[in-house]
N, C-alpha and C positions, 0 to 999 in steps of 0.2 A: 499653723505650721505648714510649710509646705514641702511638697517629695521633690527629693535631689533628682536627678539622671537615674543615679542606680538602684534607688528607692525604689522607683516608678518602674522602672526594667524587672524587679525581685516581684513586683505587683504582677504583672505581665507573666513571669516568668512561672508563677505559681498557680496561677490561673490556668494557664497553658496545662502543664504537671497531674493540676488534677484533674481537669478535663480528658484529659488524657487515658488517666488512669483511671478514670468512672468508663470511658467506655469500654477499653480491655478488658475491664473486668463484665462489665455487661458482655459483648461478645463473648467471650470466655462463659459466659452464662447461658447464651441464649445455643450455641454450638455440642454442650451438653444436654439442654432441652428437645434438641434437633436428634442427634443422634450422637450417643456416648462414645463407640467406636471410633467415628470419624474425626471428632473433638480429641482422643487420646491420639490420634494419628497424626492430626495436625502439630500437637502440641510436642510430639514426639519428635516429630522434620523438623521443626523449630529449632530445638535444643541440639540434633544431631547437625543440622547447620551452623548452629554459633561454635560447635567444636572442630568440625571442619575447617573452617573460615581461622579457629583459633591456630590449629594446626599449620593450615599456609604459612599463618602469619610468622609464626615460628622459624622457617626456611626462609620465607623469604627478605624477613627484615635486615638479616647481616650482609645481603647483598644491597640492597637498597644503602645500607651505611657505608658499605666498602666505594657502592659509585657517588656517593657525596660526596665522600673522600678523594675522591678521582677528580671529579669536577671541581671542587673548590682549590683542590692544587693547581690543574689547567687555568681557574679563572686570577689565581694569584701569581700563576706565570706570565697570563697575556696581559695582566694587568701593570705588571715592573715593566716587561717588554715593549709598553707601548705609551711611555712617559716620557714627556721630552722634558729633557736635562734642560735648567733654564741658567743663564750663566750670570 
């Protein structure tokens, strides 16, 4: 039997995943071994970053939609605008 494209990429892909996720959790290990403090400190910047970042994303996504919106009018204007009539 042999592995399709996306067989072979889920192969890849999981390998990746757990490698990954063995060494976080090792750092995560070795950072409490280190000093428990600074490990909770980290871990703490961490998590009040992803809310932050969450937060932005909040304000700033209905603008990002509204100039899509913009743009894709402009580009379906210049695009009728600049078709030549063929008779």
């Amino acid at each position: 039997m042999t592995l399709t494209f996306w067989d072979n990429r889920l192969v890849r892909v999981m390998g990746t995943l757990i490698t990954s996720s063995i060494l976080l959790v090792a750092a995560i290990i070795m950072m409490f071994y280190s000093n428990v403090t600074m490990a909770f400190t980290a871990i703490g910047s961490v998590l009040i970053g992803f809310v932050l970042v969450a937060f932005i994303m909040s304000f700033s996504q209905p603008l990002f939609n509204a100039n899509k919106k913009i743009w894709l009018t402009l580009m379906g204007t210049l695009k009728k605008s600049t078709q030549v009539k063929q008779l």
